[in-house]
C-alpha positions as CSV (number, residue, x, y, z in Angstrom):
1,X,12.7,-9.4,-14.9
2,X,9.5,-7.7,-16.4
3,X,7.5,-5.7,-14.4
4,X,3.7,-4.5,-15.5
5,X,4.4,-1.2,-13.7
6,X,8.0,-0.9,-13.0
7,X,7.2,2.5,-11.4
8,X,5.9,0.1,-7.9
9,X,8.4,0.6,-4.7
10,X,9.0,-3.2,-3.8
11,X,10.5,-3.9,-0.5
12,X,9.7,-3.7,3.4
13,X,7.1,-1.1,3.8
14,X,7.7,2.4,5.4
15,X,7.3,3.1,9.2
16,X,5.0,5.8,7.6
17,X,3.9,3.6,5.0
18,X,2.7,0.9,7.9
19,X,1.0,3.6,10.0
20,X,-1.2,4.4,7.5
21,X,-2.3,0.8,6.4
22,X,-3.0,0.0,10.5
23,X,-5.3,3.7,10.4
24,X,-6.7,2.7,6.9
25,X,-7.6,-0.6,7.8
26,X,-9.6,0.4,10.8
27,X,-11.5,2.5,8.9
28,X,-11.8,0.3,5.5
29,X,-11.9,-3.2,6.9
30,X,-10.9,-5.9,4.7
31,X,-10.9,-4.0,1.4
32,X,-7.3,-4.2,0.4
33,X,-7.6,-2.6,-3.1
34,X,-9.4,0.6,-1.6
35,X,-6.4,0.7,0.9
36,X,-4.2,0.8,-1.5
37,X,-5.4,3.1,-4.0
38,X,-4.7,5.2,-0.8
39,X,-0.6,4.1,-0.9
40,X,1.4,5.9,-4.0
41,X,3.2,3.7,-5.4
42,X,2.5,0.4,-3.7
């Protein structure tokens, strides 16, 4: 399969990984591609 970034983890997310989506989302609301500018390599 081709990939347009192979570098992105795929997969379940992190305990650590879904701690800081629940924290960003409180603070950013809704707006998914601000969160995850904020995840490295999601």
């Amino acid at each position: 399969t081709n990939y347009l970034r192979p570098d992105i983890k795929r997969g379940n997310f992190s305990v650590e990984e879904e701690e800081s989506i629940i924290k960003l989302h409180q603070i950013l609301g809704n707006r998914w591609s601000a969160i995850a500018t904020r995840l490295p390599g999601r």
